[in-house]
C-alpha positions, 0 to 999 in steps of 0.5 A, a space after each residue: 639126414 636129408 643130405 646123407 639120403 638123397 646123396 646130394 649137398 648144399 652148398 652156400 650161393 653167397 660167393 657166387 656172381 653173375 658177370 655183371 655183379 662183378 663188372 658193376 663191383 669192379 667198376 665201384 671199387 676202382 671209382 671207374 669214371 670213363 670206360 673204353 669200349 672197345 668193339 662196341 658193335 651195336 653198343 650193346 656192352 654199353 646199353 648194360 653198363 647203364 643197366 647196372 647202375 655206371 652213369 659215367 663217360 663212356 668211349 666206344 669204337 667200331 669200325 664198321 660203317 653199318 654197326 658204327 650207324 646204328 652205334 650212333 644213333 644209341 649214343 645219341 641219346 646219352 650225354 655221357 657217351 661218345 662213339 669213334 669209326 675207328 679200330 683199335 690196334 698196334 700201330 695207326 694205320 688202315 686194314 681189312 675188316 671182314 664182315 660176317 652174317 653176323 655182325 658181332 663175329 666180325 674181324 680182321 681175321 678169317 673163320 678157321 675150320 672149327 668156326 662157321 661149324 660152331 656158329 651158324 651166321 660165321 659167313 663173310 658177306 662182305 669186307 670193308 677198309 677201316 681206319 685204324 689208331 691206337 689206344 695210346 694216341 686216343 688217350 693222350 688227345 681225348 683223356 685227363 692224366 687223372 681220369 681213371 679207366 676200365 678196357 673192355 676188348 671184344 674184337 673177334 681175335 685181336 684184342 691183343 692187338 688192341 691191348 699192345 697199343 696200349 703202353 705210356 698210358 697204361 697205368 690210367 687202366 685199372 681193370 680189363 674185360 677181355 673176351 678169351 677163346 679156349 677154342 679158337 674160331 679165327 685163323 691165327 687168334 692167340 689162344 686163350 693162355 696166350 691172352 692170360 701171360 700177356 696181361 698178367 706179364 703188364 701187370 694185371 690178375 684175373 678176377 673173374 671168368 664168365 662163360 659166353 658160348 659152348 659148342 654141342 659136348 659143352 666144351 666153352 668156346 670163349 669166356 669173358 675174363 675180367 682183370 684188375 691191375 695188381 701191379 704198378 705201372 713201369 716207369 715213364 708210364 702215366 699213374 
């Protein structure tokens, strides 16, 4: 009666999550003992890993020389967590980073037109040459075959990038964390459909879309997007 006279609906809240109910889920359920942190910046992703309760190894990488400092000092109060001055991407090499006010918008490449109007500090101060490897190459010196592993990728357009140096040991990789743009910030980042038929073309599904920004009409901006791996590795790929 209250229903049909207020003209509202009650829907049940048992199926919904927070982003890190679900990363805490993920994490469990596929006995995650390492995670690659990808863009680790501050180290803020890692600082929540341990707030949900995830007390295994973590690996975090950050190129830049004031946030890697910071990076360090954080991680050095925790055994179980290792920290790397160095990007990840398609091939090793060296590349040009381009620091922003703010720091966590930071990347390889440039603000389009949409960008510094929808955030603030999206103001280059400065850049830096970083080393650059591949995820492959790290795994294979610092990895056991058996140890299982969770990606999160947070790098301001180039997590594809990251996730193509990603190939013999991909089938160690059973979830993703990606940050996605539905509405691209950088000039030349893949939009956010481009970023979905690439992961789901190596094997892994969705399992959750979490909302991160929204410009002023509410429209989002970026989502964090968790995936799981459905399919078995290729061939010649580590299990």
């Amino acid at each position: 009666m209250l229903r049909r006279t207020l003209g509202i609906d009650i829907v049940g809240v048992g199926n919904t999550t927070t982003f890190q109910h679900h990363l805490a889920q993920l994490l469990e359920r596929n006995r995650i003992d390492l995670v690659l942190d990808v863009g680790a910046n501050d180290g803020q992703f890692a600082s929540r890993l341990r707030a949900i309760g995830y007390s295994g190894r973590i690996c975090s990488f950050e190129p830049v020389s004031k946030c890697y400092a910071t990076l360090a000092a954080s991680a050095a109060r925790d055994s179980k967590w290792s920290v790397y001055k160095t990007a990840m991407g398609r091939a090793p090499g060296t590349a040009t980073i381009n620091i922003f006010e703010a720091s966590d918008l930071s990347s390889f490449l440039k603000p389009n037109a949409f960008g510094p109007s929808a955030f603030e500090k999206m103001k280059i101060e400065a850049s830096e040459e970083v080393p650059v490897q591949t995820l492959d190459a790290f795994m294979k010196e610092h990895v056991a075959p058996e140890a299982r592993v969770f990606l999160k990728m947070d790098t301001q357009g180039f997590d594809l990038e990251v996730f193509a140096g990603l190939q013999d040991r991909i089938g160690q990789v059973a979830g993703i964390v990606s940050e996605l743009s539905l509405t691209p910030i950088y000039e030349g980042m893949p939009d956010f459909l481009q970023a979905l038929a690439e992961f789901r073309r190596r094997g892994f599904s969705v399992s959750g879309m979490f909302p991160v920004n929204r410009a002023a009409d509410l429209s989002l901006i970026e989502m964090d997007c968790c995936f799981v791996r459905t399919r078995p590795a290729a061939p010649g790929q580590v299990e």
